[in-house]
Biopython code that builds the backbone (N, CA, C, O; Angstrom):
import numpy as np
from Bio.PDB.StructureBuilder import StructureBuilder

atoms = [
    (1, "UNK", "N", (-29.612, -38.090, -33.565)),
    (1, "UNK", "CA", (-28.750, -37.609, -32.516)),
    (1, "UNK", "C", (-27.614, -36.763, -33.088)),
    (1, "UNK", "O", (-27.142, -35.746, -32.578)),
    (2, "UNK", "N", (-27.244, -37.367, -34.264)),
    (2, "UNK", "CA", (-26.174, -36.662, -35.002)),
    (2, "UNK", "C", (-26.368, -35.100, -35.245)),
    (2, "UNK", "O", (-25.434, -34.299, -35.270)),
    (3, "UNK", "N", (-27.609, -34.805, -35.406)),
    (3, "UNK", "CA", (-28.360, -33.549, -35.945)),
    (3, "UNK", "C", (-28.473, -32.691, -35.163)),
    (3, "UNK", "O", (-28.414, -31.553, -35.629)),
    (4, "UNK", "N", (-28.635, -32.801, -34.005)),
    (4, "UNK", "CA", (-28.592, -31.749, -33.173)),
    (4, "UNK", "C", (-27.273, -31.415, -31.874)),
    (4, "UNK", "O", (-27.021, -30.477, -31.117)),
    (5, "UNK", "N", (-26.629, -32.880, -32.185)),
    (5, "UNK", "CA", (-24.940, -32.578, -31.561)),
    (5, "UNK", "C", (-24.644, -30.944, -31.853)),
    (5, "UNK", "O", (-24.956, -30.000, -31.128)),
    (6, "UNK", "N", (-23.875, -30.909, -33.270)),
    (6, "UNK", "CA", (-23.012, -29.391, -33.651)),
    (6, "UNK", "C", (-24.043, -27.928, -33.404)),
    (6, "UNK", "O", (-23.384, -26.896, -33.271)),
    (7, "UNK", "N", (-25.066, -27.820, -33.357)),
    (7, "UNK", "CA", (-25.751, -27.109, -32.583)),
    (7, "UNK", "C", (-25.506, -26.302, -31.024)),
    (7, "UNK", "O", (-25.440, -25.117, -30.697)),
    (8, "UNK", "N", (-25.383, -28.022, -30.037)),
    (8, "UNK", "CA", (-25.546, -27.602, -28.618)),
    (8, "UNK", "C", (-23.610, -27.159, -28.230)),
    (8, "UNK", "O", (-23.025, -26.267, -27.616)),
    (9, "UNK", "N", (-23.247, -28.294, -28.958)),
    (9, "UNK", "CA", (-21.929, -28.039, -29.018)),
    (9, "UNK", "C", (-20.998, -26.440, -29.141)),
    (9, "UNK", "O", (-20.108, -25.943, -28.450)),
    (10, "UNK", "N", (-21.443, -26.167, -29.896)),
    (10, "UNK", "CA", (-21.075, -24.502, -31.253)),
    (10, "UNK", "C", (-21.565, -23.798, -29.961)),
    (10, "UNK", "O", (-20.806, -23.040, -29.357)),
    (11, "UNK", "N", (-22.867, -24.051, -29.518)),
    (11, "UNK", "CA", (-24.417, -23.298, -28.734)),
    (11, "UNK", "C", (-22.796, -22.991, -27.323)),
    (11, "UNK", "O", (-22.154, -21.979, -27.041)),
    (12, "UNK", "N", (-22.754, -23.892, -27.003)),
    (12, "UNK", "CA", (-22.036, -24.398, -25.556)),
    (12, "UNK", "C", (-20.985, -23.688, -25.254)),
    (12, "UNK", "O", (-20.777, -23.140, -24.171)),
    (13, "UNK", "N", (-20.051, -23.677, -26.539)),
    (13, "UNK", "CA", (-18.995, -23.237, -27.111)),
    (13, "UNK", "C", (-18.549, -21.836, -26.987)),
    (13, "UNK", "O", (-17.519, -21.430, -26.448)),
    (14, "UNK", "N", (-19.395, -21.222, -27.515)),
    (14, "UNK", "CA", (-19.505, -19.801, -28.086)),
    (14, "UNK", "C", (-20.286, -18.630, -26.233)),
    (14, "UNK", "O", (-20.057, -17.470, -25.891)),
    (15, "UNK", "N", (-21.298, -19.903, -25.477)),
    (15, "UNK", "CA", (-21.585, -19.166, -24.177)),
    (15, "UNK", "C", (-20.497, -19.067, -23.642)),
    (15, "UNK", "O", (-20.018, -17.970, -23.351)),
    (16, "UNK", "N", (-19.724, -20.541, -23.342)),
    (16, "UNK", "CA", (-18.359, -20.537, -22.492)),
    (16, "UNK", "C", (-17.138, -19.328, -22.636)),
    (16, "UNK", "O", (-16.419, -18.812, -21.780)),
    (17, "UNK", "N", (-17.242, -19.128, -24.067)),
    (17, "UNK", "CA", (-16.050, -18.342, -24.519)),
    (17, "UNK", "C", (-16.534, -17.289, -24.238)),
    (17, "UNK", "O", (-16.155, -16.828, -23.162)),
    (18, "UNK", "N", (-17.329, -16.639, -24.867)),
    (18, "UNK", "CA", (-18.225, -15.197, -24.599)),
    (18, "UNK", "C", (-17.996, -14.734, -22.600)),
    (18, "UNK", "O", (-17.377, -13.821, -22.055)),
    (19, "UNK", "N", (-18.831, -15.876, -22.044)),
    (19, "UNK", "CA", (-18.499, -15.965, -20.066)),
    (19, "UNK", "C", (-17.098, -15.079, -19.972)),
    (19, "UNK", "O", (-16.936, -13.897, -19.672)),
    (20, "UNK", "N", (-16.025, -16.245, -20.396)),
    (20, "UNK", "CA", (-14.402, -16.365, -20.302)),
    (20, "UNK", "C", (-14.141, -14.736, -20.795)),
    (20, "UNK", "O", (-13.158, -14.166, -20.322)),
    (21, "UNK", "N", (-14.645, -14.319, -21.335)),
    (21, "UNK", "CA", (-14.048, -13.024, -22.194)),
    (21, "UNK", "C", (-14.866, -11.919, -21.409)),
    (21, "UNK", "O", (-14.166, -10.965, -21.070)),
    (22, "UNK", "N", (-16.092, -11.852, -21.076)),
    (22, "UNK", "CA", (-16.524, -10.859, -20.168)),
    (22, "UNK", "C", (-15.441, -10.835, -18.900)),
    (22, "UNK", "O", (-14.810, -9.795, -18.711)),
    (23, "UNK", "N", (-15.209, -12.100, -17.947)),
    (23, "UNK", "CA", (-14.353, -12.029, -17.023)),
    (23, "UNK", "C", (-12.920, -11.356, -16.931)),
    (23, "UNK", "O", (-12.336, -10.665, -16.097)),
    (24, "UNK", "N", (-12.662, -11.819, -18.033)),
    (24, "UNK", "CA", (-11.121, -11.431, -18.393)),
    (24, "UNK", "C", (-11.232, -10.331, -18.811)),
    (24, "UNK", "O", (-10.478, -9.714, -18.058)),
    (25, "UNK", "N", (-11.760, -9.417, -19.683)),
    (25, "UNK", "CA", (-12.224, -7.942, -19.726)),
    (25, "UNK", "C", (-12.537, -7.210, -18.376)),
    (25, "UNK", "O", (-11.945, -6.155, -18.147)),
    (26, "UNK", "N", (-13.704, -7.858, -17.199)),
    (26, "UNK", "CA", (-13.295, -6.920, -16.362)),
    (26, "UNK", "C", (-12.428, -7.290, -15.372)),
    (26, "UNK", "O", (-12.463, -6.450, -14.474)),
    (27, "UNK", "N", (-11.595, -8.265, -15.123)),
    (27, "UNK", "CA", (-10.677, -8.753, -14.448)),
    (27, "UNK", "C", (-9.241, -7.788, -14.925)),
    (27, "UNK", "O", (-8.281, -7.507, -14.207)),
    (28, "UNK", "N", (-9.369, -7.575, -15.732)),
    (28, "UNK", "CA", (-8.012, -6.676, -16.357)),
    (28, "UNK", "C", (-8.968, -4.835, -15.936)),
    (28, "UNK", "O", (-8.427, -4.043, -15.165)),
    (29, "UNK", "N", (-9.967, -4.599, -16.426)),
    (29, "UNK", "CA", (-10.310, -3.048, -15.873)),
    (29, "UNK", "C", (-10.241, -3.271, -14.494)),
    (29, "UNK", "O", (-10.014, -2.192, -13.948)),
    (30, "UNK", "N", (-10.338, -4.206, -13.659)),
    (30, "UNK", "CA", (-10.130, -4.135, -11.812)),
    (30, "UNK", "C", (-8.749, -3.898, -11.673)),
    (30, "UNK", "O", (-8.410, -2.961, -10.950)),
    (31, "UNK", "N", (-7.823, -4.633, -12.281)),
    (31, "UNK", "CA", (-6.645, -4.416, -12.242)),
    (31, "UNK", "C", (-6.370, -2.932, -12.191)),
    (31, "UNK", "O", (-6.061, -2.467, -11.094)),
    (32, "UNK", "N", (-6.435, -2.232, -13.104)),
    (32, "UNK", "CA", (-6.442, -1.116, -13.556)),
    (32, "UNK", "C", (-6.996, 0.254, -12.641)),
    (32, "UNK", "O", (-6.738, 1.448, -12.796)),
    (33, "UNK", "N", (-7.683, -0.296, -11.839)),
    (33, "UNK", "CA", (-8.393, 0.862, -10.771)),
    (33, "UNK", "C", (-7.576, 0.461, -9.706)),
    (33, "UNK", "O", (-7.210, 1.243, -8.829)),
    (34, "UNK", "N", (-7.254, -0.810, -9.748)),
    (34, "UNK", "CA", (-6.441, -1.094, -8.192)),
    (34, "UNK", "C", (-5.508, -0.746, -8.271)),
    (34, "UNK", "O", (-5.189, -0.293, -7.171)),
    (35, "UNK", "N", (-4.202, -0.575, -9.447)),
    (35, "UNK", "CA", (-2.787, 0.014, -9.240)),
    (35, "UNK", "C", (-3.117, 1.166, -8.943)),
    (35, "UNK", "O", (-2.163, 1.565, -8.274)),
    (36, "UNK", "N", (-4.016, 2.151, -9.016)),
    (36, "UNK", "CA", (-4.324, 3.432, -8.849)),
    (36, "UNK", "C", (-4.215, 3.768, -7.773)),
    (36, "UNK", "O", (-3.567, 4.672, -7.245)),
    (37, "UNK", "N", (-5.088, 2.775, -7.285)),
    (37, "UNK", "CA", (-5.581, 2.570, -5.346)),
    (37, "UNK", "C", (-4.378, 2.184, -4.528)),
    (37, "UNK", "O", (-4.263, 2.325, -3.310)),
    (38, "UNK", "N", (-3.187, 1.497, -5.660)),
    (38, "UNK", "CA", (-2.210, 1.036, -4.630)),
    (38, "UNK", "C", (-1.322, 2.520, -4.585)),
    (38, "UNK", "O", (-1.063, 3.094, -3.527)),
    (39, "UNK", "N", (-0.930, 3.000, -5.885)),
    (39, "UNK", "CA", (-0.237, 4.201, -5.526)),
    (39, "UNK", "C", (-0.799, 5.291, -5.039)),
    (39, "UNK", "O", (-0.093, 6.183, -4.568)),
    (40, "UNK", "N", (-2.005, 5.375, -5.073)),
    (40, "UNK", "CA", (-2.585, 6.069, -3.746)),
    (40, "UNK", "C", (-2.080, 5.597, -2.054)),
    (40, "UNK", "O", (-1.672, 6.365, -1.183)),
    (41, "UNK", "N", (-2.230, 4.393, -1.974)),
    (41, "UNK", "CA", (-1.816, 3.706, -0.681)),
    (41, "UNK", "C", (-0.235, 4.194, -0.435)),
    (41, "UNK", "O", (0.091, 4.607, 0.678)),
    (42, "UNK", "N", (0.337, 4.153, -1.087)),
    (42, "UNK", "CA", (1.983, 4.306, -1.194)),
    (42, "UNK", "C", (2.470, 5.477, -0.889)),
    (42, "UNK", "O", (3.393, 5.723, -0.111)),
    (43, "UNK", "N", (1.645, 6.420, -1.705)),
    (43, "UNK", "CA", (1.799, 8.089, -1.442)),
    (43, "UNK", "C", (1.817, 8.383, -0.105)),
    (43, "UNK", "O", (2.631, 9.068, 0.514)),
    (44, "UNK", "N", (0.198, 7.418, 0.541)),
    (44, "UNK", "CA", (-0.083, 7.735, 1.777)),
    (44, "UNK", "C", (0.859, 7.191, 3.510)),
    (44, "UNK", "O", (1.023, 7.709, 4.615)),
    (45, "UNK", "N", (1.279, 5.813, 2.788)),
    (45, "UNK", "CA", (2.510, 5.295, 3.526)),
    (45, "UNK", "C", (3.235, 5.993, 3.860)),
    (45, "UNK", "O", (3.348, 6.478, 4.986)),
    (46, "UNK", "N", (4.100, 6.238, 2.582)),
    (46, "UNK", "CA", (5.334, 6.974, 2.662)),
    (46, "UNK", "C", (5.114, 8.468, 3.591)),
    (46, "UNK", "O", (5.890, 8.825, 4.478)),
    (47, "UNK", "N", (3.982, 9.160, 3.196)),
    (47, "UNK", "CA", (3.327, 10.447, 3.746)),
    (47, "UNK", "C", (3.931, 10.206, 5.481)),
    (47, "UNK", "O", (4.861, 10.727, 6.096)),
    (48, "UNK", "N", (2.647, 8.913, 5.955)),
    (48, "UNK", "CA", (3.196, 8.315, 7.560)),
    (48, "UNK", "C", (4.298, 7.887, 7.992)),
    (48, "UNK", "O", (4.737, 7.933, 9.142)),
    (49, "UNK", "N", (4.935, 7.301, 6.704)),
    (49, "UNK", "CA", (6.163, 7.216, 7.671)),
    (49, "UNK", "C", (7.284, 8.327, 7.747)),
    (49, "UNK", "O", (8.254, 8.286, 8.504)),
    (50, "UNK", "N", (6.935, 9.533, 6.652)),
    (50, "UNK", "CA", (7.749, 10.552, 7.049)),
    (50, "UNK", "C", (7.656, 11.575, 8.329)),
    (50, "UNK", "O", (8.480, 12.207, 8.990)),
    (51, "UNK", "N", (6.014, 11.391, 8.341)),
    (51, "UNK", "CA", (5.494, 12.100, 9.984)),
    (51, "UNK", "C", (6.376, 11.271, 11.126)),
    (51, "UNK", "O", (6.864, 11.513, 12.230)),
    (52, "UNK", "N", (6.308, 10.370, 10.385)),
    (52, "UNK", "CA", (6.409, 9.612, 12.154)),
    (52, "UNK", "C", (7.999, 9.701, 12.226)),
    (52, "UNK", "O", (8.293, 9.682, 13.421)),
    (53, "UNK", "N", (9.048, 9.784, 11.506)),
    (53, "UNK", "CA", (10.152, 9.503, 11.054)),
    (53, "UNK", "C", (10.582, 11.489, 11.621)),
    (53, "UNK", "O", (11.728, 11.744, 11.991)),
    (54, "UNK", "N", (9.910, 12.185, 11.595)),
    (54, "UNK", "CA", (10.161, 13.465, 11.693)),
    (54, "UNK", "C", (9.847, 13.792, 13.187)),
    (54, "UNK", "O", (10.282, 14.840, 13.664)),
    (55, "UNK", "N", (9.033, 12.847, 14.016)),
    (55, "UNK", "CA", (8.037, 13.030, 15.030)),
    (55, "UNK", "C", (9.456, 12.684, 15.979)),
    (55, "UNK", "O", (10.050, 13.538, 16.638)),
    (56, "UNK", "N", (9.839, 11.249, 15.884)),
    (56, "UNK", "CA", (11.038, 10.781, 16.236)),
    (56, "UNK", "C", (12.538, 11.702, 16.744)),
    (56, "UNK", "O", (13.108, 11.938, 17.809)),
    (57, "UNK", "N", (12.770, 12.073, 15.090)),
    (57, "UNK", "CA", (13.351, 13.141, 15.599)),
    (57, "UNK", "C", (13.766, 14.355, 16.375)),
    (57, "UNK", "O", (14.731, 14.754, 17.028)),
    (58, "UNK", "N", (12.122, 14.904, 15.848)),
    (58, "UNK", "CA", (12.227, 16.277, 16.933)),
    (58, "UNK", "C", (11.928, 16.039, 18.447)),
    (58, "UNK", "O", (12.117, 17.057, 19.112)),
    (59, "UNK", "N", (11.542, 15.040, 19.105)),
    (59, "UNK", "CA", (11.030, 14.090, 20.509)),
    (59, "UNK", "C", (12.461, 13.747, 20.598)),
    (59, "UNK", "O", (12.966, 14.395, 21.515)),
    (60, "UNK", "N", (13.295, 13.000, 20.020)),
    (60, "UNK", "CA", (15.127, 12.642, 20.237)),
    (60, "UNK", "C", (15.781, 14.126, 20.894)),
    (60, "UNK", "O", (16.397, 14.245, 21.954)),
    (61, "UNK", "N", (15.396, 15.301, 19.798)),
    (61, "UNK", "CA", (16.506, 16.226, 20.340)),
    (61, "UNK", "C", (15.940, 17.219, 21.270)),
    (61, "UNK", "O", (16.715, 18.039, 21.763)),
    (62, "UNK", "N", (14.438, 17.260, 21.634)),
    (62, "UNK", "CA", (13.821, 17.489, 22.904)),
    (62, "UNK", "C", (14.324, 16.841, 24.325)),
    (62, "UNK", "O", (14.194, 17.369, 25.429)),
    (63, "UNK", "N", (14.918, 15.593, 24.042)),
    (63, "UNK", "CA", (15.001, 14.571, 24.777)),
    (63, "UNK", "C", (16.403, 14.736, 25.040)),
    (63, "UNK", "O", (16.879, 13.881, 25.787)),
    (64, "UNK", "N", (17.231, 15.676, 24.588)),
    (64, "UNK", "CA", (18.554, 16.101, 24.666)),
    (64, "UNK", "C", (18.569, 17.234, 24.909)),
    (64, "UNK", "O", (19.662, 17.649, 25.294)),
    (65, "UNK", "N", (17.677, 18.033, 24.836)),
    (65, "UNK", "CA", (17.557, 19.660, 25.529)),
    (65, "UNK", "C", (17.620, 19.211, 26.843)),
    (65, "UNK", "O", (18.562, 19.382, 27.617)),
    (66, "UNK", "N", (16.445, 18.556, 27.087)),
    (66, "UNK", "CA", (15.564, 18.470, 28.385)),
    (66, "UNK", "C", (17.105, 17.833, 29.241)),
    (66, "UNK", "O", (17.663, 18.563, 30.061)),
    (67, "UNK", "N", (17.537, 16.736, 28.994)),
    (67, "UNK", "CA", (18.562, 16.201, 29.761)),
    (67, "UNK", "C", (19.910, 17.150, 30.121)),
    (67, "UNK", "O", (20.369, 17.193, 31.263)),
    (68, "UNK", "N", (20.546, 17.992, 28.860)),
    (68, "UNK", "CA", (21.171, 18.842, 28.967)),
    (68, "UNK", "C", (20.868, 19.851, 30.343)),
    (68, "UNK", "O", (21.582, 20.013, 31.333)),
    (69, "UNK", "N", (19.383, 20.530, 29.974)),
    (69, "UNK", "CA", (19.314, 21.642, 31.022)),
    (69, "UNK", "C", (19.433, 20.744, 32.206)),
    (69, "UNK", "O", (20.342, 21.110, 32.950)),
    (70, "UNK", "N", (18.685, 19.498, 32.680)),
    (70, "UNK", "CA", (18.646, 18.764, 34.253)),
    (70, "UNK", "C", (19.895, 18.331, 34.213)),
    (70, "UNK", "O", (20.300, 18.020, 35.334)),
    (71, "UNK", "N", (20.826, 18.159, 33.184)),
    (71, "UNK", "CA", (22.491, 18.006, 34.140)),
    (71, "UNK", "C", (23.076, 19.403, 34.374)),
    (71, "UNK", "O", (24.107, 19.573, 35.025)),
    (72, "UNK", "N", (22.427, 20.317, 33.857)),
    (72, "UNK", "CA", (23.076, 21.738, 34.326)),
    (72, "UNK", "C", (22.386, 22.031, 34.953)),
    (72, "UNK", "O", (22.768, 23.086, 35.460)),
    (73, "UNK", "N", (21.432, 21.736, 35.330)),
    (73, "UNK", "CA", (20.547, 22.180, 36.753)),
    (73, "UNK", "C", (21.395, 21.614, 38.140)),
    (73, "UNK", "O", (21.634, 22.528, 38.929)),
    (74, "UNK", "N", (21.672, 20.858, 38.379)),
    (74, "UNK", "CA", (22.343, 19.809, 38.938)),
    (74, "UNK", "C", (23.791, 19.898, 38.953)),
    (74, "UNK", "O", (24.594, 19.038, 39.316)),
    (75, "UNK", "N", (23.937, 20.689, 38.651)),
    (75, "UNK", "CA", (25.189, 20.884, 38.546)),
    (75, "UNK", "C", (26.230, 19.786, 38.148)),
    (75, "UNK", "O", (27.269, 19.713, 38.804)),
    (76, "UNK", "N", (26.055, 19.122, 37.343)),
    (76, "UNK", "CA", (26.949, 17.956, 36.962)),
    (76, "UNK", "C", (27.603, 18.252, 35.742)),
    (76, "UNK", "O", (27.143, 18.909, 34.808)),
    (77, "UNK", "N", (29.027, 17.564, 35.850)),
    (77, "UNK", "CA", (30.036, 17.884, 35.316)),
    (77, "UNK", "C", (29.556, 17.254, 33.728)),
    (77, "UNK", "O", (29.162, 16.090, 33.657)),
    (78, "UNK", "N", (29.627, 18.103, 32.525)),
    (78, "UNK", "CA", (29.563, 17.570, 31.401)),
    (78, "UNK", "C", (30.639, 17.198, 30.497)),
    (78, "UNK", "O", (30.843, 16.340, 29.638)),
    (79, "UNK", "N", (31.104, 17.946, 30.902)),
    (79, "UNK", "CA", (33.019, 18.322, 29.904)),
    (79, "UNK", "C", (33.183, 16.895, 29.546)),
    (79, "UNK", "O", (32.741, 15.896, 30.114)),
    (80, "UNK", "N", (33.986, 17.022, 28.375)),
    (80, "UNK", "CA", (33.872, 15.534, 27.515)),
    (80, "UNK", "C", (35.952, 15.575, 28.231)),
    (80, "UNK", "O", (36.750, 16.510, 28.296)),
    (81, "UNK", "N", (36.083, 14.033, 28.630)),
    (81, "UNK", "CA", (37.573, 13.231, 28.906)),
    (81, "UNK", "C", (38.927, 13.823, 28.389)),
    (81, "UNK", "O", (39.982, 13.227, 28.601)),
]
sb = StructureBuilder()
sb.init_structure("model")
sb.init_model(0)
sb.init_chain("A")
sb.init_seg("    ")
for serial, (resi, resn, name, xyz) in enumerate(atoms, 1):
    if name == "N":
        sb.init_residue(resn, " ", resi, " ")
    sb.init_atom(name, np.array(xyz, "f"), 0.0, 1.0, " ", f" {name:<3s}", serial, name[0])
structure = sb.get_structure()
C-alpha cells in the first residue's frame, strides 16, 4: 500500500495544481477583456448622458421662448417689480 501512495498522491497533486493554474490564467485574461468592455461602457454612458443632459436643455429654453411669445401674445404684463 505504501508503494503506490506517493504516486497517486504527486499524480493528484500536480492535476489539481495544473486545473488551479489554467483557471487563474484565464480568469485574469477575462479580466483583462472586461475592463476594456467596461471603458467602452463608460465612454458610451457618459456619451448618453451628455445627449440627454443637452436634450434637457435646449427643450428648457424652447420652453421659455414658447411661454415668453404666449405672454406677449396675450398681452400680459412681464416687467419685473
Amino acid at each position: 500500500m505504501m508503494d503506490w501512495f506517493p504516486i497517486v498522491f504527486f499524480t493528484f497533486k500536480v492535476l489539481v495544481l495544473a486545473t488551479g493554474m489554467f483557471f487563474a490564467v484565464k480568469w485574469h485574461y477575462d479580466q483583462g477583456k472586461k475592463e476594456k468592455k467596461i471603458e467602452e461602457e463608460k465612454r458610451a454612458v457618459l456619451r448618453a448622458a451628455g445627449k440627454a443632459a443637452a436634450l434637457f436643455v435646449v427643450s428648457l429654453l424652447g420652453l421659455a421662448l414658447v411661454t415668453f411669445v404666449l405672454l406677449s401674445r396675450l398681452s400680459l404684463d412681464m416687467s419685473l417689480p
